[in-house]
VOKOLDREN-114022 format. One line per 10 residues: number of its first residue (from 1); their letters; for each residue z, y, x of C-alpha. Coordinates in steps of 0.001 Angstrom, whole numbers, padded with zeros to 6 digits, always signed. Layout:
<atoms>
NUM	A	Z/Y/X; ... $
</atoms>
This chain:
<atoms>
1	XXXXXXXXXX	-078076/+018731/+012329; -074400/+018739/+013364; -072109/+017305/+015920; -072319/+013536/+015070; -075843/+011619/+014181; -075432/+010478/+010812; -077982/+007272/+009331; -077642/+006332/+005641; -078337/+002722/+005255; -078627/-000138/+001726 $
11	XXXXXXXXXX	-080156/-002511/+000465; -082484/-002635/-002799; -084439/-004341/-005136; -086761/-002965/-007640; -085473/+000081/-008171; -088255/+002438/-008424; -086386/+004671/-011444; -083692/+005795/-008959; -085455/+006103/-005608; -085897/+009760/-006195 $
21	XXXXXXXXXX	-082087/+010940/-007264; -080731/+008444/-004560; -083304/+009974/-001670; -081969/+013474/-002658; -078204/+012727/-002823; -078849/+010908/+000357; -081074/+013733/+002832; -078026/+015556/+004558; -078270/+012410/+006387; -079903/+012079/+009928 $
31	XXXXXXXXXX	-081833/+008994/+009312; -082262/+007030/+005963; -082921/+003468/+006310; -083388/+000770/+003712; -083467/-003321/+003332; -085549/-004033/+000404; -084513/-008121/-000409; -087794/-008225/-002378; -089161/-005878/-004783; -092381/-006506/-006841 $
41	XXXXXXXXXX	-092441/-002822/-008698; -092885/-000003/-006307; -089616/+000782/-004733; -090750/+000215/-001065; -093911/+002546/-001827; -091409/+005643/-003175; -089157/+005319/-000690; -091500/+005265/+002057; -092658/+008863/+000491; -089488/+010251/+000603 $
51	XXXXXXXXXX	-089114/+009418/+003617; -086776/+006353/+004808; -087466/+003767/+006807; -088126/+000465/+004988; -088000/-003266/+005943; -088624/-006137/+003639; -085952/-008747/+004493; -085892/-012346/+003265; -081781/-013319/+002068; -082484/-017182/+000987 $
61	XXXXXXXXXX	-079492/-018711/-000166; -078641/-015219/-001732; -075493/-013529/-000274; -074470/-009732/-000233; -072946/-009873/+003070; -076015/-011038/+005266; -078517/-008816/+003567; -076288/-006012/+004307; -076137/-006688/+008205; -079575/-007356/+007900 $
71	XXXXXXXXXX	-079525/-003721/+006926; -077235/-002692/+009354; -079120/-004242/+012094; -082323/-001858/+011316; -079469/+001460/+012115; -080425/+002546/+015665; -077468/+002128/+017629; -077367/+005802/+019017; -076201/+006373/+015334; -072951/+007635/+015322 $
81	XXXXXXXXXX	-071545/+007498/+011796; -073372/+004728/+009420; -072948/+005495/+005180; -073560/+002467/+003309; -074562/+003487/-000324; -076764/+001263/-003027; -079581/+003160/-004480; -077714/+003241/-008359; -075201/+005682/-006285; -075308/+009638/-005857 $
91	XXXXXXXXXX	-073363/+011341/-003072; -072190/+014957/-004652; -073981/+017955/-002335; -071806/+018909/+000418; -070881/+015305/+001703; -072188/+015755/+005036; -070218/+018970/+006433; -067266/+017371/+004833; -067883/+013923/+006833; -068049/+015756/+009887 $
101	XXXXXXXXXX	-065357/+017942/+009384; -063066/+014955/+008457; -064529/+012501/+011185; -062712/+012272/+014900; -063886/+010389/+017790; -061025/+008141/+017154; -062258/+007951/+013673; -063363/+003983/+012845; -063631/+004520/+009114; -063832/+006965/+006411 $
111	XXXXXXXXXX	-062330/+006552/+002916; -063490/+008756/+000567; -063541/+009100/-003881; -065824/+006798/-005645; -066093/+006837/-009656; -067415/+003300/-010488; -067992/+004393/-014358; -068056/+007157/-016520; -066559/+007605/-020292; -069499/+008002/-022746 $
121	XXXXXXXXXX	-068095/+012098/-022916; -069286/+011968/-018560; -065847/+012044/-017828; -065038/+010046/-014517; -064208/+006445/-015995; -062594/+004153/-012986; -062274/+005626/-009726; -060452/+004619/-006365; -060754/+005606/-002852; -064123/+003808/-001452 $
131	XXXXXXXXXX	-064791/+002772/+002600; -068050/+002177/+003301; -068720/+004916/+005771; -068246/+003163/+009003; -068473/+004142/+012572; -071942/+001991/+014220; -070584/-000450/+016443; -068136/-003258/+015839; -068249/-003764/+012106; -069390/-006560/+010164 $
141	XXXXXXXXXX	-070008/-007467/+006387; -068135/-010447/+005139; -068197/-012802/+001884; -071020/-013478/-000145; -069999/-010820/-002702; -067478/-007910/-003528; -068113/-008133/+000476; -066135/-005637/+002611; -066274/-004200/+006076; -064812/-006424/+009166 $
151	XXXXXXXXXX	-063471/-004456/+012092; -063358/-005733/+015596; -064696/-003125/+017891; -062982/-002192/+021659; -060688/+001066/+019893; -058090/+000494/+017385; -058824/+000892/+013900; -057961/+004172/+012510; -059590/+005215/+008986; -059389/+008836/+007961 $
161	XXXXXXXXXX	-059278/+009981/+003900; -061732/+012507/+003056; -061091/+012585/-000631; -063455/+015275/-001195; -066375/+013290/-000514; -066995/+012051/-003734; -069723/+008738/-004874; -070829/+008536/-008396; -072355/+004846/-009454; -074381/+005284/-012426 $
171	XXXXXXXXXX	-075604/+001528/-012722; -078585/+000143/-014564; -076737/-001521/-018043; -080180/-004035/-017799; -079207/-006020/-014500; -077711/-008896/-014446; -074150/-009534/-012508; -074568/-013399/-013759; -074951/-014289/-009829; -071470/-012806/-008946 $
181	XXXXXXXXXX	-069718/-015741/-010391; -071008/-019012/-008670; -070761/-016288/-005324; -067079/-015688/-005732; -066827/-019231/-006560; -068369/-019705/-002972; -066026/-017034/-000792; -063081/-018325/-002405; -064439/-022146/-000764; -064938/-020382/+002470 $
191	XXXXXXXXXX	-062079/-018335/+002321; -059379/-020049/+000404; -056489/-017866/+002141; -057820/-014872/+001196; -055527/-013991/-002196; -058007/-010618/-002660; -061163/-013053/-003627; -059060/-015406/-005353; -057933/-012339/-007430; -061472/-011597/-007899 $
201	XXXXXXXXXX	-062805/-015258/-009317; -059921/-015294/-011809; -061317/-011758/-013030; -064539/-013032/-013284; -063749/-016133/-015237; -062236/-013647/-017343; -065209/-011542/-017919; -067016/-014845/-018959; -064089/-016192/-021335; -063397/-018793/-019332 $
211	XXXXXXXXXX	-060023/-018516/-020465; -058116/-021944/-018872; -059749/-020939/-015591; -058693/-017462/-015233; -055377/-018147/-016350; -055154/-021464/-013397; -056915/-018701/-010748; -054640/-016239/-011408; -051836/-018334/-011110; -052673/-019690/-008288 $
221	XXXXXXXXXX	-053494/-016229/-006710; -049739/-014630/-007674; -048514/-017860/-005440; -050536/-016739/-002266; -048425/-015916/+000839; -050237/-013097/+001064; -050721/-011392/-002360; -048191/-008569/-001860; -050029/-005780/-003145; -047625/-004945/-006626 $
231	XXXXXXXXXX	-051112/-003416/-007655; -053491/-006150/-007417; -050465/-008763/-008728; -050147/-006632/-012111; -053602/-006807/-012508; -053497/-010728/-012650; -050444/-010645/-014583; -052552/-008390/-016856; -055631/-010390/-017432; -053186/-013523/-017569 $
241	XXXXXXXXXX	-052154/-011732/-020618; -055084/-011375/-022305; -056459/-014573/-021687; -053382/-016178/-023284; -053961/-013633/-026104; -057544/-014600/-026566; -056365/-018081/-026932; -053939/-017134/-029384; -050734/-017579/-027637; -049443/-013839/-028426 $
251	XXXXXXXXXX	-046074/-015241/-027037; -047097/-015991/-023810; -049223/-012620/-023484; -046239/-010214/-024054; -044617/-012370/-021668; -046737/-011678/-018960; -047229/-008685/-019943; -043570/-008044/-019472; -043734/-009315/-016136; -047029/-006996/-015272 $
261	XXXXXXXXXX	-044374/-004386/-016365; -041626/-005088/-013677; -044349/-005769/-010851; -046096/-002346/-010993; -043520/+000007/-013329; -045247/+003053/-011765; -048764/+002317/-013418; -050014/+002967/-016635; -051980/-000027/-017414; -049293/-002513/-018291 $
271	XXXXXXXXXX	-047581/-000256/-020802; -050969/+000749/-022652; -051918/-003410/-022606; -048581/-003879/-024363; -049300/-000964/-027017; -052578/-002367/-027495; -050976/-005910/-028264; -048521/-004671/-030501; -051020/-002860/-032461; -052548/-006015/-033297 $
281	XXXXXXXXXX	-049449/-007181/-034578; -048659/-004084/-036691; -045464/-003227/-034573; -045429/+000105/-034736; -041884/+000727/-032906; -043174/-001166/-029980; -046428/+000537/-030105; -044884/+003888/-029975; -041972/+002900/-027318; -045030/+001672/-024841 $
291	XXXXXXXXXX	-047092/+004527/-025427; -044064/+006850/-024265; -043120/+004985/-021368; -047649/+005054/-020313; -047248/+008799/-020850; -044127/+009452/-018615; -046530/+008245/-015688; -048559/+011007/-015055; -050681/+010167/-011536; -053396/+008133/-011449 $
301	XXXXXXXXXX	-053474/+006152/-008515; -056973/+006035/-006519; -057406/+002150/-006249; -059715/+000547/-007770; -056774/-001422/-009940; -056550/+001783/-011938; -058602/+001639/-015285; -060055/+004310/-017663; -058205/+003324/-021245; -055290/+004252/-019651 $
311	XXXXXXXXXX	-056324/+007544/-018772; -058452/+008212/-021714; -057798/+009107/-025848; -056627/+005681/-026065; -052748/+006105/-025219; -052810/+009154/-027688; -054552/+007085/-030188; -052220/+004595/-030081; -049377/+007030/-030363; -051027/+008700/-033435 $
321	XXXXXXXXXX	-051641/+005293/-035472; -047997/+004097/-034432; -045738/+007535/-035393; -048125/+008045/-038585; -047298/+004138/-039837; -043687/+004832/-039200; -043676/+008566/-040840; -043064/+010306/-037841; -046123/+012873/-039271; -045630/+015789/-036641 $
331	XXXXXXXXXX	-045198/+013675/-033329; -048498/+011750/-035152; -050462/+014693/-035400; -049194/+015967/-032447; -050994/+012560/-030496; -054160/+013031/-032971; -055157/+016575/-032080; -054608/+014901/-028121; -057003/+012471/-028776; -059644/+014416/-030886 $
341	XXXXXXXXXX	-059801/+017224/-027987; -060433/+014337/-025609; -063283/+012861/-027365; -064736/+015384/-029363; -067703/+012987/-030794; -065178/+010128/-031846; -065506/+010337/-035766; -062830/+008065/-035919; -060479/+010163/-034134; -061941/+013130/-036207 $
351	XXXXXXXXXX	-061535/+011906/-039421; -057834/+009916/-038274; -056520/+013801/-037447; -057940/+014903/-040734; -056200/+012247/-042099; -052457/+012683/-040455; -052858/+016633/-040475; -053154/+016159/-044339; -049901/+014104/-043832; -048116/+016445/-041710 $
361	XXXXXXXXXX	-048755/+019499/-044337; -047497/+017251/-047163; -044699/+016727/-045845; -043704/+019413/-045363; -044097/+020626/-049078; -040450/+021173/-050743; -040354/+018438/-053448; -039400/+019063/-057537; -036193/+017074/-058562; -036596/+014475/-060941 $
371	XXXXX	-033884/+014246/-062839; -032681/+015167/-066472; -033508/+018134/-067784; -030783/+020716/-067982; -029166/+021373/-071232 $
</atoms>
């Protein structure tokens, strides 16, 4: 088909409902080929009539990172470029000229735009700059989950940004991610020096409201040598925050939410945590001086750190409640007709502008004097 030989390759189980989109996304591809870790609906039947290649693989303890070189290892090794997608994901048309156009022989890896979610208006949610398009030889997965791609082929690694390549995940909201915990729990045992897993488990405790043990994790990650990334560090300052605020030490949250501030003052996500924070204490002043200082940053940086409230109608929300509670009506309705464009089906935000445009117009009425009547 072109100048390189191009295999798709992932693993998959039971996932019958989304063999068809991913097959279509996926045919500017060479060769598809497909692990299936042990479906019991008919996945390995569709797939087979689109046409990839399927092998039934066996992954007993469970662990991310084997099945997927178990996948890898079915990729013929005259395979020049390998794309490792999961069948819940849809490469945009297009994706293969681009890949070839962008790809080198000195090429080792290919970073390209992945949205992770999508707002409930189909807006792109979260999205960062994804790597799992690889060249064939000398990579290897590693860590039982949120596993990545381990270099150690013959030429030096060089990755090349393609950032018009663009994977959507549209995930199924019925499976389970309850095995993701006890399997970060496991890399960070393996690999206690690694500060990016360690940043990972404390998430996860998070997510469970484990609150003691994502606030200990994510200490102990920010101490790491090697846990540099201002980025990642604001992150764990961030859910250090609210952690402390779901135990009810509002204190300590602004706190570290102060320090999230000064790691990372070029991100967004700090600032709109604080106005969110203050909101639930009714300061209006501080909710309106964070929600300036979120809107003064204006690019949103393609890592997967970034997060969609901060690039959403939340900010302007924020804004609108804050300037309307302090009688700033214009600047309020101003933020309100922001937020109302951005989410159109909001009622809330339909009926708040309703409410604050009312306010705005009153206003500016000229008011009767009070006083005694002339004689």
């Amino acid at each position: 088909m072109g100048k390189y030989k191009v295999a798709v390759y992932a693993i998959c189980k039971n996932e019958e409902k989304f063999v068809q989109r991913w097959m279509d996304s996926m045919r500017e591809a060479d060769e598809i080929y497909v692990a299936d870790t042990g479906s019991s609906d008919g996945t390995m039947r569709e797939l087979r009539k689109a046409g990839a290649y399927v092998n039934k693989i066996s992954v007993r303890p469970w662990r991310f990172d084997t099945a997927r070189n178990m996948s890898l290892s079915f990729v013929p090794d005259d395979v020049d470029i390998c794309v490792c997608t999961d069948l819940d994901e849809v490469l945009e048309p297009g994706w293969r000229a681009l890949l070839e156009d962008a790809w080198t022989p000195r090429t080792t890896q290919l970073c390209y735009t992945y949205t992770w979610s999508f707002n409930k208006d189909g807006s792109p949610g979260v999205t960062f700059l994804y790597e799992k398009i690889h060249a064939r030889h000398g990579f290897k997965w590693v860590h039982p989950v949120h596993e990545i791609l381990e270099y150690s082929g013959v030429m030096p690694e060089r990755k090349t940004v393609e950032k018009r390549i663009h994977l959507n995940h549209y995930p199924d909201p019925e499976k389970s991610r309850g095995q993701y915990l006890p399997l970060l729990e496991l890399s960070v045992e393996e690999a206690p020096d690694d500060d990016r897993n360690m940043h990972y488990l404390g998430r996860e405790y998070m997510f469970y409201h484990e609150w003691d043990k994502c606030i200990t994790t994510l200490k102990k990650h920010l101490e790491m040598p090697n846990a540099k990334w201002a980025d990642e560090r604001c992150a764990s300052m961030r859910f250090i925050a609210r952690a402390y605020a779901a135990k009810g030490s509002i204190n300590e949250a602004q706190r570290w939410l102060y320090r999230a501030i000064a790691e990372a003052p070029h991100l967004r996500e700090p600032y709109v945590e604080m106005a969110n924070l203050a909101y639930a204490q009714r300061d209006w002043a501080a909710v309106l001086h964070m929600t300036d200082a979120a809107l003064k940053i204006t690019e949103r940086p393609l890592s997967y750190i970034n997060e969609a409230f901060s690039w959403d109608s939340t900010i302007y929300d924020l804004g609108a409640i804050a300037c309307y509670n302090i009688g700033l009506y214009d600047r309020a309705e101003a933020f309100a007709k922001i937020a109302a464009e951005m989410s159109p089906d909001n009622e809330r935000l339909q009926k708040n502008l309703s409410i604050i445009s009312a306010a705005a117009s009153a206003s500016k009425q000229p008011r009767t004097a009070q006083g005694p009547a002339a004689e």
